[in-house]
PAMI-816638 format. One record per residue: residue number from 0; residue in three letters; chain; x, y, z of N, C-alpha, C in turn. Coordinates in steps of 0.05 Angstrom, whole numbers, plus 5000, padded with zeros to 4 digits. Layout:
# residues N
[rec NUM,ALA,A,[X,Y,Z],[X,Y,Z],[X,Y,Z]] ...
//
This chain:
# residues 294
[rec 0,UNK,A,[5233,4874,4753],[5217,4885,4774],[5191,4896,4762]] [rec 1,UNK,A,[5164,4891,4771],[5146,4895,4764],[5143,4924,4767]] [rec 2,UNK,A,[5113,4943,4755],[5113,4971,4755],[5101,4976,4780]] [rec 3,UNK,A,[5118,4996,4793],[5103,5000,4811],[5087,5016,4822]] [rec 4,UNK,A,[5083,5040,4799],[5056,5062,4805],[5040,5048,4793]] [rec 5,UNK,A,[5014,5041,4799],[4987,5026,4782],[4961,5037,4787]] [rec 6,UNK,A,[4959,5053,4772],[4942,5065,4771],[4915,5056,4763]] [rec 7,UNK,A,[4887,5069,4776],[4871,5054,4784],[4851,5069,4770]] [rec 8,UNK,A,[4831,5052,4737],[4819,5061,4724],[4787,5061,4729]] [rec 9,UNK,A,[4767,5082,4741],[4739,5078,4752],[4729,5075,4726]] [rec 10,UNK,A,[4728,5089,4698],[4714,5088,4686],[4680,5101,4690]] [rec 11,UNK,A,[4698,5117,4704],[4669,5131,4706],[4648,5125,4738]] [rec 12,UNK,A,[4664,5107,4746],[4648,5090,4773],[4653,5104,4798]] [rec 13,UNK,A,[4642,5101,4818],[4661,5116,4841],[4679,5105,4858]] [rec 14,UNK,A,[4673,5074,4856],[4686,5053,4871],[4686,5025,4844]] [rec 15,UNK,A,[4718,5020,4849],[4731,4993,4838],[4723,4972,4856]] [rec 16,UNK,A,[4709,4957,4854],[4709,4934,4870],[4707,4901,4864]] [rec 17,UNK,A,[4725,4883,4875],[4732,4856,4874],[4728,4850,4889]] [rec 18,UNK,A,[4705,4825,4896],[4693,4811,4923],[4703,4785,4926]] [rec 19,UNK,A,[4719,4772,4934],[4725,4749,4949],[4744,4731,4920]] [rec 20,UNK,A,[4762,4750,4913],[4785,4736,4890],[4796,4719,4906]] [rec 21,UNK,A,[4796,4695,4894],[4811,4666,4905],[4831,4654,4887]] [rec 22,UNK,A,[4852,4664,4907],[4885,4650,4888],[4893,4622,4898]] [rec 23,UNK,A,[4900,4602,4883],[4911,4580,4882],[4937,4570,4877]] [rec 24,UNK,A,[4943,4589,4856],[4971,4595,4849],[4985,4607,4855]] [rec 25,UNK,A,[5011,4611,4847],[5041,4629,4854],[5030,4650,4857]] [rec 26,UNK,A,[5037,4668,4877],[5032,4690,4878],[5054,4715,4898]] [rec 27,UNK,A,[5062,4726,4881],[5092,4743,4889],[5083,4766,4890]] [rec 28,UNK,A,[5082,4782,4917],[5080,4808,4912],[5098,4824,4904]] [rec 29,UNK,A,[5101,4854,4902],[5114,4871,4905],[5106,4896,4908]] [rec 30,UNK,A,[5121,4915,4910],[5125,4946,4925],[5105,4956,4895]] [rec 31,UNK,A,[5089,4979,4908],[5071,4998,4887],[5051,5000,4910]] [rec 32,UNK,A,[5046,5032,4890],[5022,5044,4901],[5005,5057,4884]] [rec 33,UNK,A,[4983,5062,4892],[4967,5070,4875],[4957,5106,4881]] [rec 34,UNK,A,[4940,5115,4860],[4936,5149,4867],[4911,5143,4889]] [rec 35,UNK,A,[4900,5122,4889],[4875,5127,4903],[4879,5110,4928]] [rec 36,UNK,A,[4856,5115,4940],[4855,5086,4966],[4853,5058,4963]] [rec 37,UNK,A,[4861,5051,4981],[4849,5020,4973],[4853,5002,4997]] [rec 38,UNK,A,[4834,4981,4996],[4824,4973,5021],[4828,4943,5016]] [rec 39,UNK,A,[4834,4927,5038],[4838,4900,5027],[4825,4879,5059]] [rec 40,UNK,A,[4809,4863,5047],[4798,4847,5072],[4799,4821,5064]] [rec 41,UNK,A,[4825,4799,5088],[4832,4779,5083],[4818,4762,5095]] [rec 42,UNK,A,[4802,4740,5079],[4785,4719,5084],[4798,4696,5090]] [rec 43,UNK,A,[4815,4689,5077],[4839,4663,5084],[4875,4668,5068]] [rec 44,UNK,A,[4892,4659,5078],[4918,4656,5078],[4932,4665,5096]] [rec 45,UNK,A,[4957,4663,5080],[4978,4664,5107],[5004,4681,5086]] [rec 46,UNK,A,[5014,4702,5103],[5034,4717,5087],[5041,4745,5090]] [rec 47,UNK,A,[5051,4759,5091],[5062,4781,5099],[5053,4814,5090]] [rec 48,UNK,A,[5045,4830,5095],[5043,4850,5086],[5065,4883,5099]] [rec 49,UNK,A,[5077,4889,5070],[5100,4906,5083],[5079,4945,5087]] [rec 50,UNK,A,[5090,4953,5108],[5079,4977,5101],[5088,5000,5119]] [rec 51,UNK,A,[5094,5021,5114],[5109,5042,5125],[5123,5031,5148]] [rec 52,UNK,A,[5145,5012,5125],[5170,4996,5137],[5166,4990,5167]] [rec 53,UNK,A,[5142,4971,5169],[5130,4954,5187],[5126,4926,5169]] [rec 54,UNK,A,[5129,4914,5181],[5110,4882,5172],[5089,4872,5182]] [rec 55,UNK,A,[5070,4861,5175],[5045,4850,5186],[5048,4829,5182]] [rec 56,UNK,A,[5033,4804,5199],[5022,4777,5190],[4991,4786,5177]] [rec 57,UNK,A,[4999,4766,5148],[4969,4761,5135],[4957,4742,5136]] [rec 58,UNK,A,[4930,4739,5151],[4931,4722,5156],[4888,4721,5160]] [rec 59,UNK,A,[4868,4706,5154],[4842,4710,5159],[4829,4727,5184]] [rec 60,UNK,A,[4817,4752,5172],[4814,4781,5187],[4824,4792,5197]] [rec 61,UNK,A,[4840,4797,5177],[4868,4822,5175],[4846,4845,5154]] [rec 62,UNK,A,[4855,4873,5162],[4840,4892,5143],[4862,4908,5137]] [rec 63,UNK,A,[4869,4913,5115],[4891,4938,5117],[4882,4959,5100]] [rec 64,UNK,A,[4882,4982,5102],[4873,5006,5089],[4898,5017,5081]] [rec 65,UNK,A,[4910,5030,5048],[4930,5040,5042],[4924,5069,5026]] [rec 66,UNK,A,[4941,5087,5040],[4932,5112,5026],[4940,5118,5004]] [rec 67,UNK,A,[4930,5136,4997],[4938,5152,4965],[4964,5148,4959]] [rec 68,UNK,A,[4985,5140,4951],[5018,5137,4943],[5019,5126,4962]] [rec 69,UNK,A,[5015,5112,4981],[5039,5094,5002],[5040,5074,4987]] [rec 70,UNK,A,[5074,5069,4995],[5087,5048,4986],[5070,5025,4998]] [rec 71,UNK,A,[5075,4998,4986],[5064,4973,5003],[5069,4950,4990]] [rec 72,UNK,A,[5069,4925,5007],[5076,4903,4989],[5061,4881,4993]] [rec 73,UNK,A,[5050,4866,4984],[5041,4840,4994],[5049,4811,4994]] [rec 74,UNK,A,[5050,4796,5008],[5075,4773,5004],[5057,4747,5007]] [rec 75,UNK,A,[5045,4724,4990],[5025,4712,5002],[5034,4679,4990]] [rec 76,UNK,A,[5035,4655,4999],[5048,4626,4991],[5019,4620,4991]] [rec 77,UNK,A,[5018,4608,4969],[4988,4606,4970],[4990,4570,4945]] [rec 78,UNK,A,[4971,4555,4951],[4975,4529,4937],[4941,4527,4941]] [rec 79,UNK,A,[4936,4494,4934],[4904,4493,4925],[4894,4481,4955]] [rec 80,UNK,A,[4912,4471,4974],[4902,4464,5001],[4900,4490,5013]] [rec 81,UNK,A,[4924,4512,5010],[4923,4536,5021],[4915,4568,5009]] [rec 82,UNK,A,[4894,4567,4999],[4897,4583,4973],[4883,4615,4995]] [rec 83,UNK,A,[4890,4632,4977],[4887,4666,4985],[4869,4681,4970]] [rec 84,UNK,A,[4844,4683,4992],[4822,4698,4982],[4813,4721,4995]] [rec 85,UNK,A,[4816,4741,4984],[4811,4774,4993],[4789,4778,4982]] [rec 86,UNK,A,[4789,4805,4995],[4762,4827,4980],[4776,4851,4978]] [rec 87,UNK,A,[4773,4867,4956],[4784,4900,4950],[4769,4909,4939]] [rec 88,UNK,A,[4774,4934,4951],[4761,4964,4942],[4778,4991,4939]] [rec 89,UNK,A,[4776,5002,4908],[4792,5022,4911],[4766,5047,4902]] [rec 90,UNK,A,[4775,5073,4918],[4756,5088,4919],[4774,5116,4916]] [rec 91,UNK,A,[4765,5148,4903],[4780,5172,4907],[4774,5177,4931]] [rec 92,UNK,A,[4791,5186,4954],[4777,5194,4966],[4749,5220,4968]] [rec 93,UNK,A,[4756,5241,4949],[4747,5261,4950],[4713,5250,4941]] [rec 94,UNK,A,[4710,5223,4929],[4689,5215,4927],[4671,5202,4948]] [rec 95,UNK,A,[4687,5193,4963],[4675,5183,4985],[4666,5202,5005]] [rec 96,UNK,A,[4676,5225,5007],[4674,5239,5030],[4651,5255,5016]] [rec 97,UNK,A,[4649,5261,4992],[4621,5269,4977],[4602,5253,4989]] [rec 98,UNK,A,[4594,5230,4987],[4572,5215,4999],[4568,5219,5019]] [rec 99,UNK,A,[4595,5220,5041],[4592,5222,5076],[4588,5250,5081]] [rec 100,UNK,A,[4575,5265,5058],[4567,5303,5075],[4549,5293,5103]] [rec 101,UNK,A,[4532,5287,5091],[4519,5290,5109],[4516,5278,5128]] [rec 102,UNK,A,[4541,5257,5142],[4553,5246,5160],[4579,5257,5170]] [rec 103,UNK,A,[4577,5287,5189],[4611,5297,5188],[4628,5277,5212]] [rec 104,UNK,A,[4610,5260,5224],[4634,5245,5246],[4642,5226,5231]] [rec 105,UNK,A,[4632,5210,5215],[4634,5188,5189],[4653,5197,5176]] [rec 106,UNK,A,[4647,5223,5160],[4665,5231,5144],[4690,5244,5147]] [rec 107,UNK,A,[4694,5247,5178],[4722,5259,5187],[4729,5237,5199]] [rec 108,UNK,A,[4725,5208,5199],[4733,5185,5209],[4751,5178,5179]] [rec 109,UNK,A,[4733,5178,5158],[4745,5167,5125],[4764,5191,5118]] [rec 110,UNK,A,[4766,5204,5125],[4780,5229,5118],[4805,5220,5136]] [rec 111,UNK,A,[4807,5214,5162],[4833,5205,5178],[4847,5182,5168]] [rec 112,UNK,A,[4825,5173,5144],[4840,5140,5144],[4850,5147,5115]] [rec 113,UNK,A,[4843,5159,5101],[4860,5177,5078],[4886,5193,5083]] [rec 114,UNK,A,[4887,5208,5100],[4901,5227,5103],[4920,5241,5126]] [rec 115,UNK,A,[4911,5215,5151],[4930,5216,5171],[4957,5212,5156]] [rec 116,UNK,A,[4974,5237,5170],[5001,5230,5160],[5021,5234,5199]] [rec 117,UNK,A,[5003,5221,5207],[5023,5208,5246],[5038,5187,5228]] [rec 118,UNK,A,[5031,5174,5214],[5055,5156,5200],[5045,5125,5216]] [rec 119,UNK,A,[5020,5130,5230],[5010,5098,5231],[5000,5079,5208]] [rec 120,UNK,A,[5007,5059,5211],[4994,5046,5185],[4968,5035,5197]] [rec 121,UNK,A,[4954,5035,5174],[4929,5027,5182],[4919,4998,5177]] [rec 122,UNK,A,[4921,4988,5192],[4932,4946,5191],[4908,4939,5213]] [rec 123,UNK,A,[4890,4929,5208],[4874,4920,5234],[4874,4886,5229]] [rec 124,UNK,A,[4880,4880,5257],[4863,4849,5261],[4840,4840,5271]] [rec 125,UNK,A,[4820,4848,5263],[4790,4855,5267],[4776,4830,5293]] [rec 126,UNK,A,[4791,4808,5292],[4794,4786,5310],[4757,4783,5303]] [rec 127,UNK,A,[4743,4790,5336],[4714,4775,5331],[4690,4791,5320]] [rec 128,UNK,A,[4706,4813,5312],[4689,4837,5291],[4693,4827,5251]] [rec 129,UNK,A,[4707,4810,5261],[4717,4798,5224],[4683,4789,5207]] [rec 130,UNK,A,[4675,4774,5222],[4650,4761,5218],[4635,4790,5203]] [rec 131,UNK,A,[4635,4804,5226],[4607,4815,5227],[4627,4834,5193]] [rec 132,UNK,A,[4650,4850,5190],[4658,4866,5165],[4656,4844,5136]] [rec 133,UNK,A,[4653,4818,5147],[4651,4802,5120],[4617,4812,5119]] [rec 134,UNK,A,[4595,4811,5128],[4576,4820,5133],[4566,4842,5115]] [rec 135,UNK,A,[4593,4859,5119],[4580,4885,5109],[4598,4882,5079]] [rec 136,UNK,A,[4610,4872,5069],[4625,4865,5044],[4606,4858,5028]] [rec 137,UNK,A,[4595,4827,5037],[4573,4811,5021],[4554,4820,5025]] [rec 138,UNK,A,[4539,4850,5033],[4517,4857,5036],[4517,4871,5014]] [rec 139,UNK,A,[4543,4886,5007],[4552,4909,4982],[4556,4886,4961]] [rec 140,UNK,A,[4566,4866,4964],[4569,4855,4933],[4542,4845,4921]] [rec 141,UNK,A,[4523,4837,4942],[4496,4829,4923],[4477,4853,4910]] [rec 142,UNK,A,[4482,4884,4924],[4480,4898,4906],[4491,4903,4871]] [rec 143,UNK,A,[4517,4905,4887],[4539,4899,4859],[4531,4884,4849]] [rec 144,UNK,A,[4531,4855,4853],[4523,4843,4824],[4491,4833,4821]] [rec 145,UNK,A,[4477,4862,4828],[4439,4866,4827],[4445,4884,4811]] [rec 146,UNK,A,[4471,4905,4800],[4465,4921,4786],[4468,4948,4801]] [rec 147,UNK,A,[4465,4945,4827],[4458,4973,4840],[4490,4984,4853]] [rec 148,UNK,A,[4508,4975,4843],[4534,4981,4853],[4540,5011,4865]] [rec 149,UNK,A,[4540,5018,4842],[4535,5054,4839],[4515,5065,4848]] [rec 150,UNK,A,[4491,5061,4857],[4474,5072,4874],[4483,5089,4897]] [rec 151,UNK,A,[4477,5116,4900],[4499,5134,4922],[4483,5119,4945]] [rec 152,UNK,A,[4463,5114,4940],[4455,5102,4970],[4467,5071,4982]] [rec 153,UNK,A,[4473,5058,4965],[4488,5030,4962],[4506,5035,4968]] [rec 154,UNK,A,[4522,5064,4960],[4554,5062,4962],[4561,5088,4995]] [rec 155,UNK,A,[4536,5096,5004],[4533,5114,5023],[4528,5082,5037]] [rec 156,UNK,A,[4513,5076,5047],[4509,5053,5064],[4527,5031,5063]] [rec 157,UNK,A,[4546,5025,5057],[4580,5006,5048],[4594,5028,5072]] [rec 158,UNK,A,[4593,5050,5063],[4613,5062,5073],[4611,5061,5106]] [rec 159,UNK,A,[4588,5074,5119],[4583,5085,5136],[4572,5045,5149]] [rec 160,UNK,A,[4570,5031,5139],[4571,4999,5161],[4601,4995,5157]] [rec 161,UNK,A,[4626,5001,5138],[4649,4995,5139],[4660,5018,5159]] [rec 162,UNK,A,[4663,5038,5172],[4663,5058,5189],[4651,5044,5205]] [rec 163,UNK,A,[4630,5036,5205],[4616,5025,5233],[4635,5000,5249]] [rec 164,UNK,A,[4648,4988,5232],[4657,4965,5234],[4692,4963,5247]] [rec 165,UNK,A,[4695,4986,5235],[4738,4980,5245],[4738,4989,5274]] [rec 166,UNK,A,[4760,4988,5278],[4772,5000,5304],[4757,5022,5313]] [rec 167,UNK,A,[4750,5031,5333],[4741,5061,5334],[4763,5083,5344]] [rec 168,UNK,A,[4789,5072,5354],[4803,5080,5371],[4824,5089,5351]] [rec 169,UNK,A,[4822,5079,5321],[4835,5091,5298],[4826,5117,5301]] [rec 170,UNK,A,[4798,5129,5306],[4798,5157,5297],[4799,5173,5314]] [rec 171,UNK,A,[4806,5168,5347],[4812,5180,5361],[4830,5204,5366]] [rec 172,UNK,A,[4852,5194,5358],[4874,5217,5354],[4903,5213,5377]] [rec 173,UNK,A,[4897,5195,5383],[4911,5179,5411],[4934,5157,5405]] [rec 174,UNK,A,[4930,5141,5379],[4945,5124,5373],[4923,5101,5363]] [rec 175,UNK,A,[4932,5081,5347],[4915,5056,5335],[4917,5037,5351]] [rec 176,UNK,A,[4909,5041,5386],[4899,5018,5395],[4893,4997,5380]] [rec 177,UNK,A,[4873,4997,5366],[4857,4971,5352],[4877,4964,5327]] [rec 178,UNK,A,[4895,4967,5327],[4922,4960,5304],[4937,4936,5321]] [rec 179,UNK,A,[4941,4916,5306],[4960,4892,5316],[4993,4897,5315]] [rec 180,UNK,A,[5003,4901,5326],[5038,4898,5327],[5047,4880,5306]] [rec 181,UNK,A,[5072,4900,5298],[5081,4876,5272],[5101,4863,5285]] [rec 182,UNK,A,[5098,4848,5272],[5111,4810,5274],[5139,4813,5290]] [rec 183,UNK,A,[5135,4803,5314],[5162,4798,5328],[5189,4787,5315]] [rec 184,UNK,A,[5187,4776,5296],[5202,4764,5273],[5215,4780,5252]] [rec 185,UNK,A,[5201,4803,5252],[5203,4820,5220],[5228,4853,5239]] [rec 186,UNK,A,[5233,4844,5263],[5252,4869,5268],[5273,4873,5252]] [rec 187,UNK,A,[5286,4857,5236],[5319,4866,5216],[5304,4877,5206]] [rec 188,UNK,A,[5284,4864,5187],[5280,4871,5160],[5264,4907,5162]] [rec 189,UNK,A,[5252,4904,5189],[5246,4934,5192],[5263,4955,5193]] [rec 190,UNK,A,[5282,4939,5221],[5319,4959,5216],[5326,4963,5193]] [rec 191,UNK,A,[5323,4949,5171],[5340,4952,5146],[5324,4979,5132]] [rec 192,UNK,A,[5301,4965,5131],[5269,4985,5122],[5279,5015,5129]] [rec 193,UNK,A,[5293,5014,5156],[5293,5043,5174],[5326,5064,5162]] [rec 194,UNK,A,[5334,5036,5156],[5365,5040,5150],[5367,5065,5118]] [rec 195,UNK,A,[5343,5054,5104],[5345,5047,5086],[5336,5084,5079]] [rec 196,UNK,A,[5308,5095,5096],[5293,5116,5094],[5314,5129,5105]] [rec 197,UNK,A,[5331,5124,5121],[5362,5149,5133],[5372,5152,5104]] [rec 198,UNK,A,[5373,5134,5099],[5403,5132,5074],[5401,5127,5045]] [rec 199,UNK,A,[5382,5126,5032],[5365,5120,5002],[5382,5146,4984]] [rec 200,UNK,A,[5381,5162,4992],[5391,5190,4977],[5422,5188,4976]] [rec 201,UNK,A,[5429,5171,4990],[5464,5167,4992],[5472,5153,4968]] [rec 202,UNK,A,[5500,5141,4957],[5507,5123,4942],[5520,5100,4970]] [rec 203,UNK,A,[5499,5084,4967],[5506,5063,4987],[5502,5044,4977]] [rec 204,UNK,A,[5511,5008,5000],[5532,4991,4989],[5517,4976,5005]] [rec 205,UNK,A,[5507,4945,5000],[5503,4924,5020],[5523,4925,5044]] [rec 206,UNK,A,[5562,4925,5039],[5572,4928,5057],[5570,4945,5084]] [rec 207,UNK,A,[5557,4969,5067],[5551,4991,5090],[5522,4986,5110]] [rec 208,UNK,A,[5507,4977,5095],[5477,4965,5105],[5485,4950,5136]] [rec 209,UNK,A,[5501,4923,5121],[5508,4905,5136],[5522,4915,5165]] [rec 210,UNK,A,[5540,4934,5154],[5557,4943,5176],[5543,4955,5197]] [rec 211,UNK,A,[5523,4967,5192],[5512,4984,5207],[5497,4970,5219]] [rec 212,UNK,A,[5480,4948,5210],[5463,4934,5237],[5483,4910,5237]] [rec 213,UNK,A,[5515,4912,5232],[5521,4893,5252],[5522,4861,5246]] [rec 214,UNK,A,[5513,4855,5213],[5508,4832,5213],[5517,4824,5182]] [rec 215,UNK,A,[5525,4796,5173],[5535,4793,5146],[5524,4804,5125]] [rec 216,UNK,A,[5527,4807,5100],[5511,4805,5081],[5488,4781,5066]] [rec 217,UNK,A,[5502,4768,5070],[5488,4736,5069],[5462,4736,5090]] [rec 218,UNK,A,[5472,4742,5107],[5440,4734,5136],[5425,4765,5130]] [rec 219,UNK,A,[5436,4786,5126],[5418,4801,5123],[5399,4803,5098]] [rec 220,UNK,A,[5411,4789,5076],[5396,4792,5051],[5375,4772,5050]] [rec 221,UNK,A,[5381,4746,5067],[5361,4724,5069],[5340,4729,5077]] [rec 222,UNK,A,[5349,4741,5112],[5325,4743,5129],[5305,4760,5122]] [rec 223,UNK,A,[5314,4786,5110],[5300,4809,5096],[5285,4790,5070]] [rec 224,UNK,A,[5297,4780,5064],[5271,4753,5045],[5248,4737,5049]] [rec 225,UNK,A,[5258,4733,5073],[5244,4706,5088],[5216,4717,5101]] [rec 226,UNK,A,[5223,4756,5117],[5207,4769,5130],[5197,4787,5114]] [rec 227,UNK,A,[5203,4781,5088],[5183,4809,5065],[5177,4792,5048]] [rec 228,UNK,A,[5199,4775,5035],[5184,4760,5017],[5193,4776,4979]] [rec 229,UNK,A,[5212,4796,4987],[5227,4803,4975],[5253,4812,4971]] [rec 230,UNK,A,[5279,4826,4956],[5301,4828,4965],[5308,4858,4975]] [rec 231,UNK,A,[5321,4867,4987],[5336,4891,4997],[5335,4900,4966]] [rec 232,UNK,A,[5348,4900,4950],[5350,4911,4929],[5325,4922,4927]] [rec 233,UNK,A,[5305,4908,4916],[5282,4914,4908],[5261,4936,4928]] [rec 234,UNK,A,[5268,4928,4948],[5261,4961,4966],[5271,4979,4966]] [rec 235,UNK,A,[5298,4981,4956],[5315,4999,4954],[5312,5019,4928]] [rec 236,UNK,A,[5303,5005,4899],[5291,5023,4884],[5266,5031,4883]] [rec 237,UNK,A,[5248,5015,4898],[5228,5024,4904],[5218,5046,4922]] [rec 238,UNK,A,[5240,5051,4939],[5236,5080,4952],[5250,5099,4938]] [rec 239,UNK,A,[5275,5092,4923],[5291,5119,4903],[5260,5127,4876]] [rec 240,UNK,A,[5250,5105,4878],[5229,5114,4846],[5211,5128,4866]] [rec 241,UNK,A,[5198,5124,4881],[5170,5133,4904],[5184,5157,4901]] [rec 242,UNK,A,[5202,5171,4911],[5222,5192,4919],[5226,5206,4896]] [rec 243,UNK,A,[5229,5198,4868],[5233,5209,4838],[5208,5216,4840]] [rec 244,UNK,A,[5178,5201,4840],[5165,5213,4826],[5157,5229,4839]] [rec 245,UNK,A,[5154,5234,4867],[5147,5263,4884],[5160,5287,4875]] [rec 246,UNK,A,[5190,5290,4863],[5204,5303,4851],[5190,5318,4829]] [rec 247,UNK,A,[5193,5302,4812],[5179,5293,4788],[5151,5314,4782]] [rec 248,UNK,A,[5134,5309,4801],[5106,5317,4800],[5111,5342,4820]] [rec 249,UNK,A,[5133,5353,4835],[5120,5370,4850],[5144,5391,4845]] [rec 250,UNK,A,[5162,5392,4833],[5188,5408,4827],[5190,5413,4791]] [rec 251,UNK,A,[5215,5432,4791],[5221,5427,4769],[5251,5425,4762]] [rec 252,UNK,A,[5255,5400,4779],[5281,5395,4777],[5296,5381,4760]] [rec 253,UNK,A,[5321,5384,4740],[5329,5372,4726],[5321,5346,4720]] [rec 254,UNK,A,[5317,5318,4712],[5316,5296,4708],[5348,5289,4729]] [rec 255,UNK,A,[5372,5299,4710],[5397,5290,4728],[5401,5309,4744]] [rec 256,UNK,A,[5390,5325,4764],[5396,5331,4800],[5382,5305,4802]] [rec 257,UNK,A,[5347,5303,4793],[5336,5287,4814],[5351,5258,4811]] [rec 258,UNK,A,[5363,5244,4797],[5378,5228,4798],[5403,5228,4813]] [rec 259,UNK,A,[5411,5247,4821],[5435,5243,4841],[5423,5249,4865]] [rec 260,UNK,A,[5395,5260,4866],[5386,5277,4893],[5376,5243,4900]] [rec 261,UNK,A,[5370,5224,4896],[5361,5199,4903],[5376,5170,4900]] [rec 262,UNK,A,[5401,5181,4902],[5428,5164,4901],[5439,5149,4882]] [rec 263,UNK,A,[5424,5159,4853],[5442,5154,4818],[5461,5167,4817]] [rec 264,UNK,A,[5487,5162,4806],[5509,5187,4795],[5506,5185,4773]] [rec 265,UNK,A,[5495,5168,4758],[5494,5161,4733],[5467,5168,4723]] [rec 266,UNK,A,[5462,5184,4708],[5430,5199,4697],[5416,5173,4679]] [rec 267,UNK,A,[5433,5165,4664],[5423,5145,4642],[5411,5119,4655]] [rec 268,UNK,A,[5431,5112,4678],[5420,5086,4686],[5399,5087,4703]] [rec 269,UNK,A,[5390,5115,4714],[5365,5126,4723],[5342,5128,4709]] [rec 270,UNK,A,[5346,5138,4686],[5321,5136,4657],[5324,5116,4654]] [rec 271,UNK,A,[5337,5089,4649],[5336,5064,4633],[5312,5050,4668]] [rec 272,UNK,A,[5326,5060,4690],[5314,5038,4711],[5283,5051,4716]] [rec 273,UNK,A,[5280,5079,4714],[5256,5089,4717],[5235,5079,4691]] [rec 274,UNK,A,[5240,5081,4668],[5229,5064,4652],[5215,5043,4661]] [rec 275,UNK,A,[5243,5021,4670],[5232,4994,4668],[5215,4993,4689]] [rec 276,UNK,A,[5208,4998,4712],[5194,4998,4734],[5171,5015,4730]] [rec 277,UNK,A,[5163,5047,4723],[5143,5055,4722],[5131,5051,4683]] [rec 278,UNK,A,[5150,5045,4673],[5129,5042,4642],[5140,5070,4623]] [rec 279,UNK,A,[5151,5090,4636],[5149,5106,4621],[5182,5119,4630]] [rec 280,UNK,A,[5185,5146,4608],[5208,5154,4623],[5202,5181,4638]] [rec 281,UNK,A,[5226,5194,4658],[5220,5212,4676],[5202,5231,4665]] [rec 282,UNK,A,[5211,5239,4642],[5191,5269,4631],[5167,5263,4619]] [rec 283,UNK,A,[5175,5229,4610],[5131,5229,4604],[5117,5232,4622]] [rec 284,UNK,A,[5131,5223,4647],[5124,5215,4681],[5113,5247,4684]] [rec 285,UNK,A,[5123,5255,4678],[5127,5289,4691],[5107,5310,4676]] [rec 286,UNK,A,[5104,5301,4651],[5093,5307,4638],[5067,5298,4640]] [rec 287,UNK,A,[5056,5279,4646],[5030,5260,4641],[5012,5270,4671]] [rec 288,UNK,A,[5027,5278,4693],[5027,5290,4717],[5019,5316,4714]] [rec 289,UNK,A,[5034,5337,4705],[5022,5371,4698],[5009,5370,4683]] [rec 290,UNK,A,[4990,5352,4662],[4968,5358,4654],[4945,5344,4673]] [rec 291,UNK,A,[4950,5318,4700],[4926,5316,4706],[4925,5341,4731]] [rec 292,UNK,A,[4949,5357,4740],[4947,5371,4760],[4934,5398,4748]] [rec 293,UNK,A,[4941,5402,4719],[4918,5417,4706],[4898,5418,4697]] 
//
């Protein structure tokens, strides 16, 4: 299983940015999040994106915005007839909202898309507004690569035509009208998704999974494949680690409570699996954390 905190290095910049990466090859997502924002605008493919245990179709002018630690996954079949080309931007927020002072309806629009916690995901299908946000992408990258990337006025004017550009009914306070419904197709794998945030902290059993929505182990482990593009398993430690490191960084709880508090009985096989997935073990984790919170 790949790592799934990935942390996102500016180097000093205020914004990470990749303009129109074009994949040809294999390409397998998986579950991780990052400390910062990050923004993703799909130019061509076809493929799934998982996100506060919803599914999306990915698919050309799709926009998804992901906050600070949300979980998320990307799922994309991509070959040289069908190949997958995005644009990303990762930004702090606390930097962005610096530029937007002196825009407070702007900046309490970027501030909702950070830090709404209604628990909507922020997934747009931009439909005949796609055009015009590619627009404001390639208007920012010929700065970027003029040199002027970092210009607060370059990176003040990105922001406030990308604000100009999404849903407006996102910042309402009403619900994400301008959000597309996830995939009529992807309901198990959401039930499971749902199953999963009841019951993660339990010591639980595919048997029990199955039982509960009712359906084999076999059809449930497939379809949850077929509509994420990964396995039950692999969501399954991916919300016990998401869940560790909140622990982790915000308590000071044993290493083994928080391993039984997130459904290990076993401490060791918790340090060996937290390892392999974030890179490090719980108390470097924990440690590497209270010095950036100090």
């Amino acid at each position: 299983m790949n790592k799934l905190f990935e942390p996102v290095y500016f180097d000093h910049s205020t914004m990470f940015w990749d303009h129109r990466i074009r994949i040809e090859k294999h390409f397998k997502g998986y579950y991780h999040w990052h400390q910062c924002c990050e923004c993703m605008l799909v130019h061509q493919g076809k493929g799934t994106v998982v996100l506060n245990r919803q599914t999306y179709r990915l698919q050309k002018g799709m926009l998804f915005f992901f906050q600070p630690y949300q979980l998320h996954q990307v799922y994309v079949e991509v070959s040289p007839e069908e190949p997958y080309e995005r644009s990303i931007f990762y930004v702090d927020p606390l930097a962005a909202e610096e530029l937007l002072r002196a825009f407070p309806v702007r900046r309490a629009r970027f501030e909702a898309l950070c830090r709404d916690s209604s628990g909507n995901p922020h997934a747009y299908d931009l439909k005949q507004d796609a055009q015009r946000m590619e627009w404001v992408f390639d208007s920012y990258e010929q700065a970027h690569s003029g040199g002027k990337g970092e210009d607060p006025e370059e990176l003040t004017l990105f922001f406030l035509q990308f604000l100009e550009h999404l849903p407006g009914a996102a910042f309402a306070g009403s619900g994400p009208t301008g959000q597309p419904k996830p995939l009529r197709g992807a309901r198990y794998s959401e039930r499971v998704m749902s199953w999963i945030e009841a019951h993660y902290h339990e010591k639980i059993s595919m048997d029990q999974l199955a039982a509960a929505l009712h359906l084999s182990n076999n059809y449930i482990s497939r379809i949850f494949r077929e509509e994420t593009g990964s396995s039950i398993s692999d969501y399954l430690i991916a919300r016990r680690i998401k869940q560790a490191c909140r622990l982790l960084d915000t308590t000071d709880l044993p290493v083994s409570l928080i391993a039984d508090t997130i459904g290990y009985d076993n401490p060791s096989y918790f340090i060996h699996l937290f390892k392999k997935v974030m890179g490090v073990t719980p108390l470097k984790y924990r440690s590497a954390h209270s010095r950036t919170r100090s």
